[in-house]
C-alpha positions, 0 to 999 in steps of 0.5 A, spaced: 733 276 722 727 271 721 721 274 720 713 272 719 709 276 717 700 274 718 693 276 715 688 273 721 680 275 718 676 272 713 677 277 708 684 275 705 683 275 697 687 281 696 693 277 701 696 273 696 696 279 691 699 284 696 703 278 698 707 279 691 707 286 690 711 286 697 716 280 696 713 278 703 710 272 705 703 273 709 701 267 712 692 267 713 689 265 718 682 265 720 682 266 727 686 268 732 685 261 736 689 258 730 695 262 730 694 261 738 694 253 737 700 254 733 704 259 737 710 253 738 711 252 731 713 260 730 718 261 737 725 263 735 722 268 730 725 275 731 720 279 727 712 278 728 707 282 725 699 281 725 694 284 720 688 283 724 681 284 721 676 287 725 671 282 729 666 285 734 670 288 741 669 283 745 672 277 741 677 282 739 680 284 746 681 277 748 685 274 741 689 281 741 690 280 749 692 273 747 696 274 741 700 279 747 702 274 751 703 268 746 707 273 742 711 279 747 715 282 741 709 283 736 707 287 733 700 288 733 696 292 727 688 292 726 684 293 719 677 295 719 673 300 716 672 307 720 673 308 727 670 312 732 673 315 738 671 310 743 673 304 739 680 308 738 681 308 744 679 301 745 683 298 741 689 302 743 689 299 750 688 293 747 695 294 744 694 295 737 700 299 735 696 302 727 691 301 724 689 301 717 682 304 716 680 304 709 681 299 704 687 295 704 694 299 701 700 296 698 704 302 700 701 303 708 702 296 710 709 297 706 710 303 710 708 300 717 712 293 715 718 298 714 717 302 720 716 296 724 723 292 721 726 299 722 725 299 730 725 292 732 732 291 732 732 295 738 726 293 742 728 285 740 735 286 744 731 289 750 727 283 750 731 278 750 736 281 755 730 281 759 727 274 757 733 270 758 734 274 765 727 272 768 725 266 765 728 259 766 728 253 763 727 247 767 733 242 766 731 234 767 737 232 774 742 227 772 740 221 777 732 222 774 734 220 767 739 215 769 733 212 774 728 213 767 732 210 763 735 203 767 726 202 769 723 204 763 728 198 760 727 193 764 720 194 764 719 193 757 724 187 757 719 184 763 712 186 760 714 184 753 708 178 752 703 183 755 705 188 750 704 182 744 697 180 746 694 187 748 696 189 741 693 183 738 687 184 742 685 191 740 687 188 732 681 183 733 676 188 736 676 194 732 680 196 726 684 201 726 692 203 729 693 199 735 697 205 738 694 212 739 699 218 737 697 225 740 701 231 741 702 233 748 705 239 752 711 237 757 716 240 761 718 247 757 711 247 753 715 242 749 710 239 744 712 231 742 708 224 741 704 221 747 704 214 745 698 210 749 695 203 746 688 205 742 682 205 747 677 207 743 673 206 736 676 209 730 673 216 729 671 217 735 673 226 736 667 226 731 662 225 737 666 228 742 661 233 742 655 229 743 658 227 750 661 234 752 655 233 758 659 228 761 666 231 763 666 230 770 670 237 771 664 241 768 660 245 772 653 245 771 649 243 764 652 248 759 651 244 753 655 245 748 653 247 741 654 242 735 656 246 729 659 244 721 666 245 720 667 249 714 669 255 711 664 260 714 664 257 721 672 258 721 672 264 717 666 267 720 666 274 724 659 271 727 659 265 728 664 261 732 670 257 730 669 250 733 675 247 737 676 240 736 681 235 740 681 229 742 679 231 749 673 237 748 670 241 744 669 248 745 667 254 741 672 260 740 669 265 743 669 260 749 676 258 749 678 265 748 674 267 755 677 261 758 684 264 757 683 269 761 678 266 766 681 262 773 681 256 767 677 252 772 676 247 766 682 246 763 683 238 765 678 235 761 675 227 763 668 223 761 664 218 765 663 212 763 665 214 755 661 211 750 667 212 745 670 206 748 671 199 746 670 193 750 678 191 750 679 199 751 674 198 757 680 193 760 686 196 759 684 203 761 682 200 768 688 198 770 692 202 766 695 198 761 693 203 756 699 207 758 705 203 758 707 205 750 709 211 753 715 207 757 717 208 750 716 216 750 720 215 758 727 211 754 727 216 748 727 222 754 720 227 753 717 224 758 721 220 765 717 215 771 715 220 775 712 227 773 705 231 771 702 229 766 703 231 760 697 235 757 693 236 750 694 242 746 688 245 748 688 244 755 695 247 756 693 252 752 689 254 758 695 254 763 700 259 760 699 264 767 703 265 771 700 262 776 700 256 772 707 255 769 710 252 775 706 245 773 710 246 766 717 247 770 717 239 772 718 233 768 712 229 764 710 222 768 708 216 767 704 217 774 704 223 778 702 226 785 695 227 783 694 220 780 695 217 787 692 223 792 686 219 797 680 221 791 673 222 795 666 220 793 667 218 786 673 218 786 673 225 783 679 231 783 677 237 781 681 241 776 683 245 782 686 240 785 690 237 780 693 244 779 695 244 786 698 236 786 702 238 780 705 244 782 707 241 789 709 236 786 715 240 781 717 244 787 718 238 792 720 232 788 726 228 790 727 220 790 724 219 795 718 222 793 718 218 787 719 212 789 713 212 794 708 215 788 711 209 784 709 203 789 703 207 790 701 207 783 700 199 784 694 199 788 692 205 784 692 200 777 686 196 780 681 200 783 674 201 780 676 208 777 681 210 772 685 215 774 
């Protein structure tokens, strides 16, 4: 049976040395949002136990909810100094199983791994059983791939000059790779590489945060605070852990809130980005950026037509219930929400999207693709990116 075992908190010297002495590998994270962001890399794993280092209630209460609802079988123990009562009771309705509330004991924590190894079998059959019964996994029509693949084919074949000379343009312009690689979530929450044509300046995540003001899904003037990257930022109980995608910039505390909140923000796109080359400006315009991804299309992550596939941290804000359906549909080229008649600026609100994009998985059919494919066209030269 595959077992991880995790330390999130800033006081983890003795973790290496307690590591040994159990003959367990205790991997040490700095935040909950760190584990959370790498929650793909450890499904499978029947056996997950987290030390949990004290914080302040509020940050606790929402990692240790998150760490719940990422990691249903988990078991959850929380190390801090003495309790009172009330926080006692806190923090056990918050879900935490044990608690360890002097210093770090080689026999308790071996007594609570053992205790915990011992039942887990059990509770393990119980839900899988369950998860299998109620979830389903969304499994990609025969006639769809089979459409992917003879138009993705043909239309690499066909726009292999425009492919050359934009490759060879943005070489000329800046330095740097000519095609941009990022992870991205699909169908199931399935993460792969999402292939776009570089559109900006080398380094360019560096100074999103000082264009955090121009997200049009943003609501009001938050600004968002600038902050070093090290080992006390990550680390620290008081102060935040900074967030960094190639999207948007967010705190801890922030992203935290978020997954519990209706996720109004979760789609991320700024206005007239000054990140963006002069090459980058042109292809983006009319969506020439995207055609690698009819590489993503032949090799099967993503098809023609689908929701668009969403970076890490976005899709992290989209786990709900509510939510998981947009997930349930093949990742497109183009999709429902790319050509929906957009007003005033040529803005859809976050909601909006949502709402596309679920539709969209619950009513598609080849009729329906093949419009929003000739619909995508008239969408290519308009003065907005979409």
């Amino acid at each position: 049976m595959r077992k991880k075992f995790f330390y999130i908190g800033k006081n983890s010297q003795r973790i290496p040395e307690i590591a040994v002495a159990l003959n367990e590998d205790i991997e040490v994270f700095g935040s909950y949002v760190d584990v959370l962001l790498k929650k793909h890399l450890y499904k499978g794993i029947e056996e997950l136990l987290f030390l949990c280092e004290k914080r302040n209630l509020s940050i606790d209460q929402k990692g240790i909810t998150s760490l719940h609802e990422a990691f249903p079988n988990a078991y959850i123990v929380l190390v801090s100094g003495p309790l009172s009562d009330k926080e006692k009771t806190s923090y056990l309705k918050m879900g935490v199983q044990d608690t360890i509330t002097d210093a770090l004991n080689i026999n308790k924590l071996q007594s609570i791994i053992d205790f915990y190894t011992q039942h887990q079998k059990k509770i393990e059959a119980t839900f899988f059983k369950q998860k299998e019964e109620s979830i389903h996994t969304f499994k990609l029509p025969l006639w769809k791939r089979l459409f992917d693949i003879t138009v993705s084919s043909i239309a690499i074949l066909l726009l292999s000059p425009i492919l050359l000379v934009v490759a060879l343009a943005i070489r000329l312009e800046s330095k740097g790779s000519i095609i941009y690689k990022a992870k991205r979530v699909g169908s199931n929450y399935n993460v792969f590489d999402f292939l776009k044509f570089r559109s900006m300046y080398v380094d360019a995540d560096k100074h999103l945060n000082d264009f955090s003001r121009l997200n049009q899904y943003q609501d009001g003037e938050k600004e968002v605070e600038k902050m070093e990257i090290n080992d006390e930022s990550m680390l620290g109980s008081d102060n935040q852990v900074l967030m960094v995608s190639d999207d948007f910039i967010l705190t801890e505390e922030d992203f935290m809130s978020m997954q519990h909140s209706k996720q109004d923000h979760a789609f991320v796109k700024l206005e007239k980005d000054p990140r963006i080359t002069k090459v980058g400006q042109f292809i983006r315009k009319y969506s020439i950026d995207e055609l690698p991804q009819l590489f993503n299309i032949l090799k099967g992550d993503m098809s023609v037509v689908g929701n668009r596939p969403l970076p890490l941290y976005e899709a992290e804000l989209l786990t709900s219930d509510e939510y998981i359906d947009r997930f349930m549909a093949p990742s497109g080229l183009t999709g429902l929400w790319q050509v929906e008649k957009r007003g005033g600026a040529g803005k859809l609100s976050a909601e909006e999207r949502k709402d596309l994009d679920i539709r969209y998985a619950k009513e598609y059919t080849f009729g329906m693709d093949i419009s929003i494919i000739f619909r995508t066209f008239t969408a290519f030269i308009q003065k907005e990116n979409v």
